[in-house]
C-alpha positions as a printed NumPy array, in Angstrom:
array([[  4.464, -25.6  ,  -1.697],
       [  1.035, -27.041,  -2.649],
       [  1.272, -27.332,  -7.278],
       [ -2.235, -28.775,  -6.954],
       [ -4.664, -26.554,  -8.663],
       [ -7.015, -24.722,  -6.785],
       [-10.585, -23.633,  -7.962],
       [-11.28 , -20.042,  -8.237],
       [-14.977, -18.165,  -9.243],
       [-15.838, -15.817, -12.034],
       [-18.491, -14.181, -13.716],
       [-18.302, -14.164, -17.313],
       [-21.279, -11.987, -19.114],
       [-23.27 , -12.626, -16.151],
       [-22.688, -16.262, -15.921],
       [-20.902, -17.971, -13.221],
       [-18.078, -20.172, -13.928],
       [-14.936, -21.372, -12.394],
       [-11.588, -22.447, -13.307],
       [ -8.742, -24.688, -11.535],
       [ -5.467, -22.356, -11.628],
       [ -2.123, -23.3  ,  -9.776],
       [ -1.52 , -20.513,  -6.909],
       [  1.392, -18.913,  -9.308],
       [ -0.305, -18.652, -12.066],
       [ -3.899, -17.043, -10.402],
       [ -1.371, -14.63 ,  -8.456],
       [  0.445, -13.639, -11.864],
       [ -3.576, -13.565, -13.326],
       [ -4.508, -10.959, -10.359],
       [ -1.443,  -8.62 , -10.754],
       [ -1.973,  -8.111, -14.24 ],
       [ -5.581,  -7.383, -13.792],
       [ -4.172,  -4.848, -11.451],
       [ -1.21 ,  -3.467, -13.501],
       [ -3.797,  -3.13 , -16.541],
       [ -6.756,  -1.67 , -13.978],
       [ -9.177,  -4.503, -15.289],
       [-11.468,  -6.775, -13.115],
       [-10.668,  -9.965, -13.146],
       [-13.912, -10.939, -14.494],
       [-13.581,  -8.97 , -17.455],
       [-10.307,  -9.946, -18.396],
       [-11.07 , -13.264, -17.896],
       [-14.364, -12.212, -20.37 ],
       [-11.886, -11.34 , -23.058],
       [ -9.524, -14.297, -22.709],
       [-12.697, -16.495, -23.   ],
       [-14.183, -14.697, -26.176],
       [-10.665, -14.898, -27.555],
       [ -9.976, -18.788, -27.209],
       [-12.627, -19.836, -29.06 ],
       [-13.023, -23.301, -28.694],
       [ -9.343, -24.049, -29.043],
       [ -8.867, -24.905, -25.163],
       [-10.391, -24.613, -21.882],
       [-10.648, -21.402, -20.333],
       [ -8.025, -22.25 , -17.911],
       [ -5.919, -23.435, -20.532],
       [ -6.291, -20.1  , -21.905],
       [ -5.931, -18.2  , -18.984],
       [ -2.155, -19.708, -18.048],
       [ -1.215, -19.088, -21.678],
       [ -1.884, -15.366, -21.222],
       [ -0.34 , -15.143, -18.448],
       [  2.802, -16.431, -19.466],
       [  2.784, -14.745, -22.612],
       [  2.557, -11.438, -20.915],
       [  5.571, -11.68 , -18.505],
       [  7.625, -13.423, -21.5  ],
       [  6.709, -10.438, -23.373],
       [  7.965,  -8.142, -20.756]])
């Protein structure tokens, strides 16, 4: 099992960006863009707007995640 993260594209407001996720945690990030019926790149929009400048986007990102199947 490779932990390493791995760097995955988006497009954020029309802006390309890309963040280095862990292969559990991107997986996790796709199925709940499908269980909500959201692109990725717009959920990934709204995590963005939300963090502020708090922590990185990726940061963000695995915190959503997580809070989302702890919340289940």
């Amino acid at each position: 099992m490779n932990d390493r993260p791995a760097k995955h594209s988006l497009t954020l407001r029309g802006h390309r960006t890309s963040v280095s996720l862990e292969a559990e945690f991107w997986r996790g990030f796709c199925d709940i863009a499908r269980k909500l019926d959201r692109p990725i790149n717009d959920l990934a929009a709204e995590i963005d707007e939300e963090r502020g400048t708090r922590s990185g986007l990726a940061s963000a990102i695995r915190l959503y995640v997580l809070r989302y199947y702890r919340d289940r």
